[in-house]
C-alpha positions as CSV (number, residue, x, y, z in Angstrom):
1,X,9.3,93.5,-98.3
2,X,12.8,92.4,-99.7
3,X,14.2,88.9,-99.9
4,X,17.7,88.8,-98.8
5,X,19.7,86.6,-101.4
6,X,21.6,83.6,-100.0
7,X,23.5,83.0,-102.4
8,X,27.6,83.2,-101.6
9,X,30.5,83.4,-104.1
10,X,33.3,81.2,-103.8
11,X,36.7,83.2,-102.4
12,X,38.7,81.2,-104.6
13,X,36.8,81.2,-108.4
14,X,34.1,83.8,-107.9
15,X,31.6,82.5,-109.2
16,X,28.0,81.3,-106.9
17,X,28.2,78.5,-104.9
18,X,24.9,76.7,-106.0
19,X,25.8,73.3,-104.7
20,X,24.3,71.7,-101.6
21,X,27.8,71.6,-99.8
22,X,30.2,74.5,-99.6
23,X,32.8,74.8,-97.5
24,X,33.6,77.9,-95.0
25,X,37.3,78.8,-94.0
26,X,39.4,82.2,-93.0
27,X,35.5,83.8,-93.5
28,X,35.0,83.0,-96.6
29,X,33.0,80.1,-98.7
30,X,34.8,77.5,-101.2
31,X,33.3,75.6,-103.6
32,X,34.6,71.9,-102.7
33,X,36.6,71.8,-105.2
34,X,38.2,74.9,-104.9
35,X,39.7,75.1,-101.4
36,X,43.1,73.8,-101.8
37,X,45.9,73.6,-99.8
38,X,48.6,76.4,-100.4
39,X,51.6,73.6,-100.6
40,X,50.5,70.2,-102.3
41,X,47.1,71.6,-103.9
42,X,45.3,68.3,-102.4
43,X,41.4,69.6,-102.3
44,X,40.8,69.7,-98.9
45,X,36.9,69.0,-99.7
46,X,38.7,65.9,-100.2
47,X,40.8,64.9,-97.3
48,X,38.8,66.0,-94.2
49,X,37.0,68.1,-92.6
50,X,39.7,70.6,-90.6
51,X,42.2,72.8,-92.5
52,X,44.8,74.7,-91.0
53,X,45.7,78.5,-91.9
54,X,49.2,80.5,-91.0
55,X,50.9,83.3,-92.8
56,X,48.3,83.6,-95.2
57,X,48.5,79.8,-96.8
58,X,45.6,77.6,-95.9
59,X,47.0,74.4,-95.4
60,X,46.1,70.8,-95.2
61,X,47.0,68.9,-91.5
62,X,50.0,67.2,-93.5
63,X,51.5,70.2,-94.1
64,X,50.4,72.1,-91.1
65,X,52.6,69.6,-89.2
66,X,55.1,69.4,-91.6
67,X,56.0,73.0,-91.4
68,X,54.5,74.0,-88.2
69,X,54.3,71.0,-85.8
70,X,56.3,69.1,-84.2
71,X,55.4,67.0,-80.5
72,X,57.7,69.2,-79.0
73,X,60.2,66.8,-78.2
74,X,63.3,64.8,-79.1
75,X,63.4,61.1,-79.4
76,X,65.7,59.7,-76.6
77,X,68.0,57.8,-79.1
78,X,68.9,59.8,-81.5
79,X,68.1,63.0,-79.8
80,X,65.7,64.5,-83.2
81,X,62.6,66.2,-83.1
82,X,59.8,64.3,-83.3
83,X,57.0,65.0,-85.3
84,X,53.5,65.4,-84.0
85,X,52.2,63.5,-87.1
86,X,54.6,60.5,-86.3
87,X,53.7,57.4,-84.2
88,X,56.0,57.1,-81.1
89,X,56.7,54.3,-78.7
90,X,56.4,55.4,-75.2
91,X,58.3,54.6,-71.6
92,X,57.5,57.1,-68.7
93,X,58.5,60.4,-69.8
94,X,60.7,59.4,-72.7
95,X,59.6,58.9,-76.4
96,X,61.2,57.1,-79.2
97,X,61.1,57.3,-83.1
98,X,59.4,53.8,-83.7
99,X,62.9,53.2,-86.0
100,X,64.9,53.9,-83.1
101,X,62.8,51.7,-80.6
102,X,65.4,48.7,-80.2
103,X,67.7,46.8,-77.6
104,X,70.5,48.5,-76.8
105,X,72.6,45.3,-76.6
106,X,71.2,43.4,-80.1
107,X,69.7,46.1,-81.5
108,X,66.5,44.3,-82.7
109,X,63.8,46.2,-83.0
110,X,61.0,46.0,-80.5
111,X,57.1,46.5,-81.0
112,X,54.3,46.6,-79.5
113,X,53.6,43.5,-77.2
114,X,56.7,42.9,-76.5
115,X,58.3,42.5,-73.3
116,X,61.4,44.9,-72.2
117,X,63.1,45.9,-69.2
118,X,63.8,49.8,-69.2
119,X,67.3,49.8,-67.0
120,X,68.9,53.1,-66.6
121,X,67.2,54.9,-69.4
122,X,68.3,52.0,-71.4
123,X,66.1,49.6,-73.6
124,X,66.7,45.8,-73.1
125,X,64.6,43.0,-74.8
126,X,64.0,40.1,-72.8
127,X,66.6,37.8,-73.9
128,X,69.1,40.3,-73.7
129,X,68.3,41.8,-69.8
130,X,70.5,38.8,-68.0
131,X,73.4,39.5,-69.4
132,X,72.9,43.7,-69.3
133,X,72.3,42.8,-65.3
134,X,75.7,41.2,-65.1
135,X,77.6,43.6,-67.0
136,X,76.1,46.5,-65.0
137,X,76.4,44.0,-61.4
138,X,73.3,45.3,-60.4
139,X,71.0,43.6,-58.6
140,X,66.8,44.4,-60.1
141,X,65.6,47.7,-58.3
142,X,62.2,49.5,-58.9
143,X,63.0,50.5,-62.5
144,X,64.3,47.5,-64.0
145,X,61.0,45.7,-64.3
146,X,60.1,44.1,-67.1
147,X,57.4,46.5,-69.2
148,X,55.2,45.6,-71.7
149,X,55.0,48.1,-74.7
């Protein structure tokens, strides 16, 4: 009767993995310290558990969505993509680069908490809604309620 050996060599050094912990990606085993990500060589042992592979380059999530992701959708300002890494304020079907989440009439920039009023796909802060009301002479409908972010 044979005993099958265990043991697996490492995809990216060759030698036996004889540690506890190994890692397994693309079908292959790693040593922890030797699966690295293909652009910025951070050990992805290191930095998670999930790595990403496309075109041959095992990448780290970073760099996955740097090259590869993006939400799939422009911020309502200044009409760029957004990427799916980046944090995004939110009003019905519309999203905004955090930078680009302000009044339209002061252009101070609004967080989360605050109270706005979302008038004709335009942003208002509270102080600033009265006079956007008057300027438009428009009278509060449905979708000028004040929101809270």
């Amino acid at each position: 009767m044979s005993c099958e050996s265990k043991s697996k060599s490492c995809a990216a050094c060759g030698r036996t993995i004889l540690e506890r912990f190994l890692l397994h990606a693309l079908d292959k085993y790693w040593h922890m310290d030797c699966l690295q990500c293909s652009c910025c060589n951070v050990r992805l042992g290191e930095v998670g558990t999930s790595c990403f592979s496309k075109g041959g380059m095992i990448l780290c999530k970073n760099d996955y969505l740097r090259l590869y992701g993006s939400s799939g959708g422009a911020c309502a300002v200044c009409q760029e993509l957004i990427p799916a890494a980046e944090m995004v304020m939110k009003i019905r079907d519309k999203a905004y680069h955090m930078r680009c989440f302000t009044c339209c009439a002061c252009h101070t920039r609004l967080v989360t908490g605050d109270r706005i009023h979302f008038v004709n796909d335009r942003i208002f802060c509270e102080s600033d809604y009265p006079l956007a009301l008057r300027s438009m002479a428009t009278t509060p409908t449905q979708q000028q309620q004040p929101i809270f972010c």
